[in-house]
C-alpha positions as CSV (number, residue, x, y, z in Angstrom):
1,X,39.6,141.9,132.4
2,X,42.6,141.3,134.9
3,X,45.4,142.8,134.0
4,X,48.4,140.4,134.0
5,X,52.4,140.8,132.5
6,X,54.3,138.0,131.9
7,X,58.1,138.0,130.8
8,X,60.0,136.2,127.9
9,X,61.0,133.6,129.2
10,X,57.1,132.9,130.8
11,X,58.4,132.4,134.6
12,X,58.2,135.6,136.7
13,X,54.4,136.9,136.3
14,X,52.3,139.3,138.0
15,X,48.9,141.1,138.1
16,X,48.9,145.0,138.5
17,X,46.0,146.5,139.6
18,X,46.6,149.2,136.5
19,X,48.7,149.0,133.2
20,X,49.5,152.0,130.7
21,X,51.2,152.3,128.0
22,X,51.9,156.0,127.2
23,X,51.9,157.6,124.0
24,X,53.9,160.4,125.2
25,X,56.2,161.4,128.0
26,X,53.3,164.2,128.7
27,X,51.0,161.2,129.9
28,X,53.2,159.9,132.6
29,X,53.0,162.8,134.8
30,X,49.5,162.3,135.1
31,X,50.1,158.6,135.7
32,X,52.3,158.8,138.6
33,X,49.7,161.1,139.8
34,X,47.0,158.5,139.9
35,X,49.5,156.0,141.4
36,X,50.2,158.4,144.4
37,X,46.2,159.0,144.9
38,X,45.9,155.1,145.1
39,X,48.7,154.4,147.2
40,X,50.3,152.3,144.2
41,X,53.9,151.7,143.6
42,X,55.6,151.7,140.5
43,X,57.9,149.7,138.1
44,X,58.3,149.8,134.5
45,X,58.7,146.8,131.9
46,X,61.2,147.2,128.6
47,X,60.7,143.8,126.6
48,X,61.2,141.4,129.3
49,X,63.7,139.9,129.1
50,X,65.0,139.7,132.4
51,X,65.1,136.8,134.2
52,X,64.6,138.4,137.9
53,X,61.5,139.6,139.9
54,X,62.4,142.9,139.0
55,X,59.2,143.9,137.1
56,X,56.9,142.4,139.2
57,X,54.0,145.2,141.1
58,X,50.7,144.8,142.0
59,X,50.9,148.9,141.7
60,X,50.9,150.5,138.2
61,X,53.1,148.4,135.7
62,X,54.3,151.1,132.7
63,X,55.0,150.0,129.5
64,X,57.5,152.2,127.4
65,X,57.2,150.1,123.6
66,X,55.5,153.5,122.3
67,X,58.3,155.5,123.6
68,X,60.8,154.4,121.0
69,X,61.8,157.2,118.7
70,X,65.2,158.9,118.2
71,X,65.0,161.9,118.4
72,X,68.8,163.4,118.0
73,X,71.8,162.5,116.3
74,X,75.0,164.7,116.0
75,X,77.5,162.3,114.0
76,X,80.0,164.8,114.4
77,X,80.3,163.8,118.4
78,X,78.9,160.3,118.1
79,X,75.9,161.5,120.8
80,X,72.7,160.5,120.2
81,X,69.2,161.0,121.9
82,X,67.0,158.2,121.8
83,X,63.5,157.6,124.0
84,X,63.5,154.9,126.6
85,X,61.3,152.4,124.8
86,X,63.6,151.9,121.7
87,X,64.9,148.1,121.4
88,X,68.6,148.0,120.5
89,X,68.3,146.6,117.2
90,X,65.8,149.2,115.9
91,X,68.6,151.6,117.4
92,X,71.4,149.8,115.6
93,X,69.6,149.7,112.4
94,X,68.3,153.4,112.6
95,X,71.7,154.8,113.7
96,X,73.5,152.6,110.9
97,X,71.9,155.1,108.4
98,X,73.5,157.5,110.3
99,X,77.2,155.8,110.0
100,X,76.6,155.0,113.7
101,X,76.7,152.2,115.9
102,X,76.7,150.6,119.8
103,X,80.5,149.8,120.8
104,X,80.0,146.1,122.2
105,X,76.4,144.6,121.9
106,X,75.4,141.6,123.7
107,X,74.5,138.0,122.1
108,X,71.0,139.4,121.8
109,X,69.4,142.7,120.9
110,X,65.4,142.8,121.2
111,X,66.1,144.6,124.9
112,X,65.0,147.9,125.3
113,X,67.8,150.6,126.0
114,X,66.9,151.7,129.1
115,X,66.0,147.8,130.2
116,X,69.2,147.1,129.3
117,X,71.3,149.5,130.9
118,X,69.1,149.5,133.7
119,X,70.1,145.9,134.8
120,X,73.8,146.2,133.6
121,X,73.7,144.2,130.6
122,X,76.8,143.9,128.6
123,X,78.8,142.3,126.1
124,X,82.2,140.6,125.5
125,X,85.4,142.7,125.3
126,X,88.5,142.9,127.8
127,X,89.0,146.5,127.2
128,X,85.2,147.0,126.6
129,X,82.6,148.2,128.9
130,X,79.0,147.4,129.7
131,X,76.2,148.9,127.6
132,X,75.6,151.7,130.9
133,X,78.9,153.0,130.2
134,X,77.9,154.5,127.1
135,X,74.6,156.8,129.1
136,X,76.5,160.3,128.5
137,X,73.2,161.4,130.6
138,X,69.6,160.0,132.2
139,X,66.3,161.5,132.0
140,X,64.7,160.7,135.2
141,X,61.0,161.5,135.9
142,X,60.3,161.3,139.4
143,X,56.9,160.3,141.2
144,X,55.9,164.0,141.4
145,X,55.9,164.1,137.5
146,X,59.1,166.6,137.8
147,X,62.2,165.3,135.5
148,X,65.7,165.3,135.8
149,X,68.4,165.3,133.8
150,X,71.4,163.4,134.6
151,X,74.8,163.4,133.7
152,X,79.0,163.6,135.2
153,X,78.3,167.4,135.2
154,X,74.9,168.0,136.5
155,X,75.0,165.4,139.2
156,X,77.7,163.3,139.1
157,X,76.2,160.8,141.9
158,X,72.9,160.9,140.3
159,X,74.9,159.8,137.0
160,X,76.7,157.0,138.4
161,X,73.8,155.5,140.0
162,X,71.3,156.2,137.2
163,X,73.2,154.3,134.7
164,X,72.4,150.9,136.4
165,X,69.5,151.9,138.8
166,X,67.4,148.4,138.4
167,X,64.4,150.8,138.2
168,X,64.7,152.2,141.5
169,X,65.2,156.4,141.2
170,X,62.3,157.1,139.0
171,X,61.4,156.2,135.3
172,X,63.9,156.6,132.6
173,X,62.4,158.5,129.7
174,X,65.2,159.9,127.7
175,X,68.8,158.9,127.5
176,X,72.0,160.2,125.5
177,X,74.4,157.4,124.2
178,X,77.7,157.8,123.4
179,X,77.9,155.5,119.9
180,X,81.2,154.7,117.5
181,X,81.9,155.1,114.0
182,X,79.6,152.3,112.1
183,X,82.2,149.2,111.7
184,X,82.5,145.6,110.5
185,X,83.6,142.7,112.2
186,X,84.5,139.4,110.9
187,X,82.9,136.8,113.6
188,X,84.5,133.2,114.0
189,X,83.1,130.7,115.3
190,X,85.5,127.0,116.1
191,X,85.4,124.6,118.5
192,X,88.6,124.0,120.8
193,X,89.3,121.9,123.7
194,X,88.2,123.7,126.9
195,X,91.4,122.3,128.1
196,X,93.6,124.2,126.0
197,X,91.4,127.9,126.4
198,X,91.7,127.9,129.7
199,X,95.4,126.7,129.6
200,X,96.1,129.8,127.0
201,X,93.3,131.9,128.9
202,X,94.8,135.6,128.5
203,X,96.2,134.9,125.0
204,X,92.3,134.3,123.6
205,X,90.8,137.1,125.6
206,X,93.3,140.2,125.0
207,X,94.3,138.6,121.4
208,X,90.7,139.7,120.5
209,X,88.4,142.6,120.8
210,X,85.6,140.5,121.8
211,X,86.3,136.8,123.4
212,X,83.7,133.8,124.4
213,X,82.9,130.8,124.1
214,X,80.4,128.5,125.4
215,X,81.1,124.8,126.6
216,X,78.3,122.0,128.1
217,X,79.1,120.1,131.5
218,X,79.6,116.6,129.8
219,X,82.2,117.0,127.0
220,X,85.6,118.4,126.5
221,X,85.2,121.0,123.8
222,X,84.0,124.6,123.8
223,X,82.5,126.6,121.1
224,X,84.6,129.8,121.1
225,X,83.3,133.0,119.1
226,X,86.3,135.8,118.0
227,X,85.1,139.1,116.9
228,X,87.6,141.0,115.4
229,X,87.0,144.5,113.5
230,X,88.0,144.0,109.9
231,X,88.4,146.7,106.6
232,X,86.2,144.7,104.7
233,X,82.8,145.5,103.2
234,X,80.1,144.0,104.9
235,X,79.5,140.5,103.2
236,X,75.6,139.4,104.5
237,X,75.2,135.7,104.4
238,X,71.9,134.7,102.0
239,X,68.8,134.1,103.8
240,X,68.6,130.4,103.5
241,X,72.2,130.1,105.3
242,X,71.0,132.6,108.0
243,X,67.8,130.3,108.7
244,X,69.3,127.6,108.9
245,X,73.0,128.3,110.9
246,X,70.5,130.4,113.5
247,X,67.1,129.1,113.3
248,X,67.2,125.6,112.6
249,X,70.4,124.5,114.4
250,X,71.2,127.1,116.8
251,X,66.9,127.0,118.0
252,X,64.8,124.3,116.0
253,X,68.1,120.8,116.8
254,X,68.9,122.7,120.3
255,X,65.3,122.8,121.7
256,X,64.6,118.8,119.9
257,X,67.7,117.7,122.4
258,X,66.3,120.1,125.4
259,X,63.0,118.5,125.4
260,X,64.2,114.8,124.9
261,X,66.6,115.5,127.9
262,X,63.7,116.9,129.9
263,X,61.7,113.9,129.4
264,X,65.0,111.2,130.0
265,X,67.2,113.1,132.1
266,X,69.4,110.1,132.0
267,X,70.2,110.4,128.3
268,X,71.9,114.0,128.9
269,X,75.3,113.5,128.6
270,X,74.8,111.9,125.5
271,X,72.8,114.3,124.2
272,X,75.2,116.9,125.1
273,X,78.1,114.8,123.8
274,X,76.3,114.9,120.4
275,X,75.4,117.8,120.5
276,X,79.3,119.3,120.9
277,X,79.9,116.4,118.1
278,X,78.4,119.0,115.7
279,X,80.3,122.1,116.7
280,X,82.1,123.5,113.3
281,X,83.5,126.4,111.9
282,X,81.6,129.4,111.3
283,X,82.5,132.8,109.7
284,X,80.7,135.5,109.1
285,X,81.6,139.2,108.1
286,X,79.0,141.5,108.5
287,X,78.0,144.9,110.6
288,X,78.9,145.0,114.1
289,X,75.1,144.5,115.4
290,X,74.4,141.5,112.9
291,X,77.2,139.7,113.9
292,X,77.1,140.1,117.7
293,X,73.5,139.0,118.3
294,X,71.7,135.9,117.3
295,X,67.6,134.6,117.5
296,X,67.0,133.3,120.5
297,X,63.6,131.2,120.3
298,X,63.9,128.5,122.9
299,X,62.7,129.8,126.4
300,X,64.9,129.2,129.2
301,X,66.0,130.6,133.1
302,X,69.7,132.3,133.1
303,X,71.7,133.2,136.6
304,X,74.9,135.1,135.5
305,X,77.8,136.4,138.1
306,X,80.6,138.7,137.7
307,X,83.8,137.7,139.2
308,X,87.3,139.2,139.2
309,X,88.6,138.3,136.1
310,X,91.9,137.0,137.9
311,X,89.6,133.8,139.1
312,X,88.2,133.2,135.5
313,X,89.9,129.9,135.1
314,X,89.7,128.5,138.5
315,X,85.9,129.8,138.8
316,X,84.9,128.1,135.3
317,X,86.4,124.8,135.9
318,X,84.5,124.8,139.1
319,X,81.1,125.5,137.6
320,X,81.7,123.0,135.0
321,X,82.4,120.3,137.5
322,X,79.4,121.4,139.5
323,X,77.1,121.5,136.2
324,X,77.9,117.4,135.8
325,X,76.1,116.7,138.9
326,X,72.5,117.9,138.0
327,X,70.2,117.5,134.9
328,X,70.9,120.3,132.5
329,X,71.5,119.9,128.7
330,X,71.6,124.0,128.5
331,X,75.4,125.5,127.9
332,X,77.5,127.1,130.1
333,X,78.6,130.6,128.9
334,X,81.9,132.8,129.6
335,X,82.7,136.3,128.8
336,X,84.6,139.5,129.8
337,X,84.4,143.0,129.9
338,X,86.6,146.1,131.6
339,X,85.8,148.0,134.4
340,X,83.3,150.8,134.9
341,X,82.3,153.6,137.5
342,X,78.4,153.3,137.7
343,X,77.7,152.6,141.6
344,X,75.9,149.1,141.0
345,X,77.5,147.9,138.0
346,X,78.4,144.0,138.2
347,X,81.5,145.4,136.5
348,X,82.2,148.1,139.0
349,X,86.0,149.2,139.4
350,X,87.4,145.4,138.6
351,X,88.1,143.8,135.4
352,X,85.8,140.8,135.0
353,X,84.3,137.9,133.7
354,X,80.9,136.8,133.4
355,X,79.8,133.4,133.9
356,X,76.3,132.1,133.1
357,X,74.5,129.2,133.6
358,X,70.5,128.2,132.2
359,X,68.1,125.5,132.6
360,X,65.5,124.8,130.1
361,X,61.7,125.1,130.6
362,X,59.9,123.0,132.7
363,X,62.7,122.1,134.4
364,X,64.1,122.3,138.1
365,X,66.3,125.3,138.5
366,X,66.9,125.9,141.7
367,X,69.4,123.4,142.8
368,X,71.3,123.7,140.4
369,X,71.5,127.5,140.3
370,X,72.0,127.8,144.2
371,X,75.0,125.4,143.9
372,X,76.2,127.6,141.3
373,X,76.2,130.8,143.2
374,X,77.8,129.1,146.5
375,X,80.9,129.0,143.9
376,X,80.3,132.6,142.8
377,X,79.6,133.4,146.1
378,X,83.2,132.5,147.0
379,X,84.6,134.5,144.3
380,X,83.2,137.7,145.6
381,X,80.3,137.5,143.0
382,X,78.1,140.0,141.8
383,X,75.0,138.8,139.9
384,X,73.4,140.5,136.9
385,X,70.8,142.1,137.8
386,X,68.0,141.1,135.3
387,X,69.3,137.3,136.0
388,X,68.4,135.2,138.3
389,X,69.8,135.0,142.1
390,X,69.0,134.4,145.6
391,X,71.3,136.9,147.4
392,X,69.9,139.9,150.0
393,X,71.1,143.3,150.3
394,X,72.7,142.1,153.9
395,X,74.9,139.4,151.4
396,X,75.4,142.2,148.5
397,X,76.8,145.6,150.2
398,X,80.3,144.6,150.8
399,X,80.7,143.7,147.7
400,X,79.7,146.8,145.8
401,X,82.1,149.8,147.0
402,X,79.8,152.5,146.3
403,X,76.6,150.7,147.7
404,X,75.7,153.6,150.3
405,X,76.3,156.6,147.7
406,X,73.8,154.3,145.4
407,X,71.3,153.9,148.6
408,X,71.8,158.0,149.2
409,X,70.8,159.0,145.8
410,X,67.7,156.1,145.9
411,X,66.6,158.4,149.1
412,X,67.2,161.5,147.3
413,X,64.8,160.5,144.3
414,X,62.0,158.1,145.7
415,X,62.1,158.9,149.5
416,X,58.8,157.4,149.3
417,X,59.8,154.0,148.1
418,X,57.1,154.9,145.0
419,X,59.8,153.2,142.4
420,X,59.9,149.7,145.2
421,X,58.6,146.3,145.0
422,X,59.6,143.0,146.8
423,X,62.8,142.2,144.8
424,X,64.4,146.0,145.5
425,X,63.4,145.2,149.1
426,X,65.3,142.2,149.1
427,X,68.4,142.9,147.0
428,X,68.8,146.9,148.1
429,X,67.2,146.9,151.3
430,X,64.4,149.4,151.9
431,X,64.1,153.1,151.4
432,X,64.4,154.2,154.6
């Protein structure tokens, strides 16, 4: 039987010539071997969600879903161990137990920990980092089956580049996470005129811990969402509200309208107009990780830039205007998050905001997307790295300070190019 991976979303595919899923860390030594006798390269998957290339091999494709235990937790410092396979909800609802919990999650949470950090993914916060910030240290087994252990005080380099390394030092098996004291936060959901948060931007993003909103190309409202820590005990809504506020209207009405405006293009503003016509007030109080991330059932492509958060205002109404011109009935979503030190963080050294666009299945992507990143492009933009984008390494370097100390740590680890495929090629450059 061919072997074959496909991702979440069902558009980037590929067919290695050998899969594995290890039980244990003890089998991947033996693993790499084989790949090295065969002259295979290889990349990794977490629960593919990534939007990019960045899995794809015709070498030996691991799979880490067995590798999903925690396997330390010292409450006292807030450091815990956890293997690489481990999705960050089971984390969060493992390490709640424990009085635990991730600082700033993302809108969704079935992502593996090291996928995660791996491509930079983050949340919303202004004085909040992304998700890699919080690696205290990296296990890192390279193609000879030998293993590393990364942190500021071992290897400070290795560190930095490690904690957003797209896959391209070695695999992660291990990492140590930095987590908070478990905590509540009351979420609120209202719509406002798009006109009036971007005229007040500052005052909605550092009058909350966690801003965003989301706003479609043909009306004049956005849906903004304010997380706020509260000293309230969490209040879970029943199971019939939950179904229907995130199942049934947030998945079940959204994908009805996505498919009619597939099929009649011409009936998308409309549909877009109707659907901000049913925007309303939400509230929910609840623990961090249930209120930050939401289902997410209807399959879709994402690109998603960093800018300098200076631009936000100027940048959004731009993509906005841009959005009008081409068939999309998907939102357009804004958030914000401080600055960080790993070497090829979207975030790296700047405050910033993070703009994404989608496009629903079965429909054209590209030029839309591409006339979205000619925009970002201008802002000195930095795409996420498990979305998607068409830039090079040739485009990327000047805009990542630390790009040669990331490129002189890749040569350290995988001289050999063993961790490459065609994407790495194209967005770090070779090896050599």
């Amino acid at each position: 039987m061919t072997n074959s991976w496909v991702n979440w979303a069902g558009d980037q595919r590929c067919q290695p010539a050998a899969c594995a899923t290890p039980n244990s860390i003890a089998e991947l030594p033996t693993l790499l071997a084989s790949a090295e006798a065969n002259g295979q390269t290889v990349r990794v998957a977490g629960a593919g969600h990534s939007f990019s290339e960045a899995v794809l091999t015709d070498g030996l494709l691991l799979n880490m879903a067995k590798l999903n235990r925690v396997t330390d937790i010292d409450r006292a410092s807030g450091l815990v161990r956890v293997e690489a396979g481990v999705t960050l909800n089971a984390a969060s609802n493992a390490l709640h137990e424990s009085g635990l919990a991730f600082a700033n999650l993302g809108d969704i949470d079935v992502q593996t920990v090291a996928g995660a950090t791996a491509t930079g993914t983050h949340g919303t916060g202004a004085s909040l980092q992304n998700l890699s910030a919080a690696l205290h240290s990296v296990e890192l087994m390279l193609a000879d089956g030998s293993r590393v252990e990364l942190n500021e005080q071992t290897d400070p380099d290795g560190w930095r580049a490690a904690r957003v390394s797209l896959g391209a030092l070695g695999v992660v098996t291990g990492v140590t996470v930095q987590m908070v004291p478990s905590f509540v936060l009351e979420g609120i959901e209202r719509p406002v005129p798009i006109d009036d948060v971007l005229a007040d931007l500052d005052s909605f993003i550092d009058g909350n811990e966690h801003f965003e909103f989301y706003m479609f190309a043909h009306t004049s409202l956005a849906m903004t969402k304010r997380n706020n820590r509260v000293p309230l005990p969490e209040q879970p809504r029943g199971k019939v509200v939950d179904w229907f506020a995130d199942i049934v209207a947030s998945n079940y009405l959204a994908e009805t309208l996505c498919r009619l405006g597939r099929r009649r293009p011409r009936l998308i503003p409309a549909l877009q107009r109707r659907a901000a016509s049913i925007l309303s007030y939400r509230r929910q109080v609840d623990r961090s990780y249930r209120v930050f991330a939401s289902p997410r059932l209807i399959r879709f492509t994402e690109m998603e830039y960093a800018i300098p958060r200076e631009h936000s205002a100027d940048a959004i109404r731009e993509i906005k205007e841009v959005a009008t011109r081409f068939d999309t009935l998907m939102p357009i979503e804004v958030r914000w998050a401080a600055p960080d030190d790993a070497f090829l963080s979207p975030a790296h050294d700047r405050k910033t905001c993070y703009i994404a666009v989608h496009q629903y299945r079965g429909m054209d992507f590209e030029p839309y997307f591409r006339a979205c990143e000619a925009v970002f492009d201008r802002y000195h933009g930095r795409p996420h790295w498990g979305k998607r984008h068409f830039q090079t390494a040739a485009a990327l370097r000047d805009r990542y300070p630390e790009w040669d100390r990331f490129a002189e740590v890749r040569r350290r680890f995988d001289p050999k190019g063993r961790f490459a495929n065609a994407y790495l090629d194209r967005v770090l450059g070779p090896v050599g």
